[in-house]
N, C-alpha and C positions, 0 to 999 in steps of 0.2 A: 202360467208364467211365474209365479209368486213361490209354488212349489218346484219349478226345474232350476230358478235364483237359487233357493238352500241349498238344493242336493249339493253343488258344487263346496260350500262353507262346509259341510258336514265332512267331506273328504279333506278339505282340507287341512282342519283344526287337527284328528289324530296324526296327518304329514307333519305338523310341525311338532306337535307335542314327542314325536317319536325320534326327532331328528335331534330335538332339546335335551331326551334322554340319551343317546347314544355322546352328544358331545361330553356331556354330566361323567358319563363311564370312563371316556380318555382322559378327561381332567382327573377325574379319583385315580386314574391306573397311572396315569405320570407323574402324578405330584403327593401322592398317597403312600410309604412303603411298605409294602405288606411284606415284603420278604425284606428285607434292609442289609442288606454287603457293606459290612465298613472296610474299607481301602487304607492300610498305614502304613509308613515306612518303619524301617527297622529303627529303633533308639539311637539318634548320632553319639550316645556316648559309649555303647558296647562298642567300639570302632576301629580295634585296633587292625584288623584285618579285613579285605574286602570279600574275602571268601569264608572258609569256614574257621573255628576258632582254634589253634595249635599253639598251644604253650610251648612247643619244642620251636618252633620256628619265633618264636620271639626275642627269646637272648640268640648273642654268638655263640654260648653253648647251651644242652639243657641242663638245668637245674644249676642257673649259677646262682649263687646266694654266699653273704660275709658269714663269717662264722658263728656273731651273736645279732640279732634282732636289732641292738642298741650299738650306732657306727661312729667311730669318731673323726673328726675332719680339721683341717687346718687352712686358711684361709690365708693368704701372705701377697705381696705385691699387688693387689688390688684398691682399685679410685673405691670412692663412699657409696657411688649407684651401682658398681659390680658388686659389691660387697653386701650391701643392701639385697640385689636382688636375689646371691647365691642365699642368704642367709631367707630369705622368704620363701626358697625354693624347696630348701630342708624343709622348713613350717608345712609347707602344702601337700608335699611327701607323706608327713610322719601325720598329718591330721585324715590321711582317706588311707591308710595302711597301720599294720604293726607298728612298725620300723622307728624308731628314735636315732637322733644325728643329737650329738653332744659335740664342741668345741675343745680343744686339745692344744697346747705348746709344741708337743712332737710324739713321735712315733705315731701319728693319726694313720687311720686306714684310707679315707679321702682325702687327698690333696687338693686343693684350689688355687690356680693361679690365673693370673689377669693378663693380656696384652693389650699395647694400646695402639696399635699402628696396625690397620687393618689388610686383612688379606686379602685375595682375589685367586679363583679360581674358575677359570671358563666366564669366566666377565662378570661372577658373581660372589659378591662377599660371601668371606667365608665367617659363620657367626661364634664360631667357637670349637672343644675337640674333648673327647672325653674317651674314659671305658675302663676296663680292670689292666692292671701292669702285671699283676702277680697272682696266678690261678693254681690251687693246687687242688690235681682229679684225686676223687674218692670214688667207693663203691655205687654212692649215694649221689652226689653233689660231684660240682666244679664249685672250691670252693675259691670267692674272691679273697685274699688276704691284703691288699692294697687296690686303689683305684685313684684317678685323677682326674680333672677337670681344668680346663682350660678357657678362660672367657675373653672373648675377641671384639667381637662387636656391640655394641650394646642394645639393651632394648629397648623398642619403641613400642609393646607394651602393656595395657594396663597389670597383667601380669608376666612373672620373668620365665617367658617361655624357652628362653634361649638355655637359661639358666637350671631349667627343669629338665630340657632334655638332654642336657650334656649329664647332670645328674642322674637321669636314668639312663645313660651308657654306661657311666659310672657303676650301678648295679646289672648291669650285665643284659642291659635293653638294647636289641641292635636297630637297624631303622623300619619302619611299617612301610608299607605298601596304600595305606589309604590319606592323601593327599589331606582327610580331617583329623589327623591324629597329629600330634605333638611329635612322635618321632619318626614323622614324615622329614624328607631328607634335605625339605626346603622349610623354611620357618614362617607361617602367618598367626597373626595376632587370633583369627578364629578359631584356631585347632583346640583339639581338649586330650586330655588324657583318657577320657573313657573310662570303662570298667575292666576291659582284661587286665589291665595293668596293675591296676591292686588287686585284683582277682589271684593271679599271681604270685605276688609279691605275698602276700596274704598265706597262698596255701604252702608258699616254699620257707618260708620263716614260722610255721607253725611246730616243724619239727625240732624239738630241744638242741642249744648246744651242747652236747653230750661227746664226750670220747666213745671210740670205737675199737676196740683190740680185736684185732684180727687172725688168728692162724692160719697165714695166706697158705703155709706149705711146707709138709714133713715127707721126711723118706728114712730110714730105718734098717742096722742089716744085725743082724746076731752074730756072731762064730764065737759059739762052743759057750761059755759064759759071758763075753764080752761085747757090749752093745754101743752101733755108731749110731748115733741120730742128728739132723740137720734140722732146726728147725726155725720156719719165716715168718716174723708176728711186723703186724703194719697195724698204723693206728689212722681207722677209716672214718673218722668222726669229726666232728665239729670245735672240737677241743683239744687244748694239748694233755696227755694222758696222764695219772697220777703214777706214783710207785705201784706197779703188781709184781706179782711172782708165777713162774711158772713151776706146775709141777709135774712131773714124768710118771708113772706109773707102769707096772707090769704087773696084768689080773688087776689084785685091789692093793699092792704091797707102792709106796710112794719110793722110789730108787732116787731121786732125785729132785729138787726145789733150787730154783734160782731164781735173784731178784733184777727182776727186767724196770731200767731206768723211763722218767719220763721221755714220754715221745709227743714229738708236735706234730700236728696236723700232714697225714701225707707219710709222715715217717717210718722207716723200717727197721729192723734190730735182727740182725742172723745171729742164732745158735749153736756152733759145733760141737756137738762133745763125742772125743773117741776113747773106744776102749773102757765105757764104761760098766764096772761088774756087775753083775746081775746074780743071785741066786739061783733063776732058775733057767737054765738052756734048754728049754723046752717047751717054752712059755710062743704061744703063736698071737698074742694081743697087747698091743702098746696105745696107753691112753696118754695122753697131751692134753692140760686142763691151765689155763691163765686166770688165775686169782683176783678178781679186781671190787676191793671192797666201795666203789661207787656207780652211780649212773651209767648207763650205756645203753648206746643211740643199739644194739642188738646184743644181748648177751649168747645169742646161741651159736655163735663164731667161736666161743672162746675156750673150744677141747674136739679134739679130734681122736679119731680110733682107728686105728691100723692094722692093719693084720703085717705081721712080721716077715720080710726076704730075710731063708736062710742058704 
């Protein structure tokens, strides 16, 4: 009797101890991680797009940018909190980018003006209105030469959100598509500016303000000693252009040098000259070379070579 009692303990004690280990194993395998998946969201302040990241889709055009790094602005019919928040709005700009905003009397590239009687569109305030008035296309660049700002509503807050994004229309920022970005096309106190945006800003202002002379286009005809050339210089640069000169060539012999005036940004200057003599009627190659004794955003524009229509 004494020994058919045990037999049964004896089977039972490895039933439990085996059941003790097996719970032991799901506890170590759920709460244990051996293999470890970390799960994150993307960074809310890359944010300016909800898909992938396009610098072209961000201004109303690509590569718009003022013509120096440093913009000046002028501030006028605005109360003390507009004024306030436009002028914190520069600070916050120029402190995560290149860019410096200086203050001006007149001729500023940004304008600033205040309303104080508020709008309504589709049953909702309208907070403000901004963006470039005056663009001139380059090779390079849309380049902004003026821009304005308009403040309507005021903010409510801790920073001048409203004030910021009408400023970055102002630089040629048009609205995002991601509802956390600042120039989401509705205004909340949480949104941020993100990293594309001085991302941006950053790689479009790293290029010098430099002039650009350009020999957009010659055409050329001989008879007999006597030479017509047409020729089209545009200044594609960031700058208005100093005094150069052009000079004409036929082989290595200089026929001709004329002094081409300063040009502003965007600007072009035609050349006609006919009937002029040449020594030699027989000459099949005509060089075009623009002299320009400073900086340039590309100096390899500035000569072209032609083979002669006779």
């Amino acid at each position: 009797m004494e020994e058919e009692e045990e037999k049964p303990k004896r089977i039972l004690i490895p039933g439990l101890i085996f059941i003790f280990f097996v719970i032991a194993l799901l506890i170590i395998y759920w709460l244990v991680p051996f293999n470890e998946i970390e799960f994150t969201q993307k960074p809310s302040h890359s944010n300016f797009s909800l898909d992938n990241y396009n610098p072209e889709e961000m201004q109303f055009y690509p590569n718009m940018r003022y013509p120096n790094s440093k913009i000046s602005y002028k501030i006028e019919d605005c109360g003390l909190q507009k004024t306030q928040d436009m002028e914190h709005a520069f600070e916050i700009i120029s402190n995560i980018t290149i860019l410096e905003f200086y203050p001006v009397n007149s001729n500023q590239e940004i304008s600033v003006t205040c309303e104080e009687k508020n709008r309504f569109k589709d049953n909702l305030f309208i907070a403000g209105e901004g963006g470039p008035t005056n663009i001139t296309k380059t090779d390079k660049f849309n380049v902004i030469l003026n821009g304005k700002v308009l403040l309507i509503k005021k903010s409510q807050c801790s920073k001048p959100n409203i004030a910021i994004h009408e400023l970055l229309h102002s630089l040629g920022f048009a609205h995002s598509e991601n509802p956390k970005n600042i120039m989401y096309n509705y205004s909340k106190c949480s949104q941020t500016i993100g990293d594309h945006i001085p991302q941006l800003i950053n790689q479009l202002y790293t290029t010098p303000s430099y002039a650009d002379l350009n020999i957009e286009d010659v055409s050329a005809t001989i008879k007999k000693n006597y030479l017509d050339i047409n020729i089209s210089i545009r200044n594609e640069g960031l700058k208005k252009s100093e005094i150069s000169n052009l000079k004409i060539y036929t082989e290595d012999e200089i026929i001709k040098e004329i002094e081409i005036s300063k040009l502003p940004i965007g600007h072009r200057t035609k050349i006609i000259l006919q009937n002029l003599f040449i020594k030699q009627s027989n000459t099949n190659e005509l060089k075009t070379l623009i002299t320009y004794n400073y900086e340039e955003l590309d100096k390899s524009n500035n000569e072209v070579i032609l083979k002669i229509k006779k």
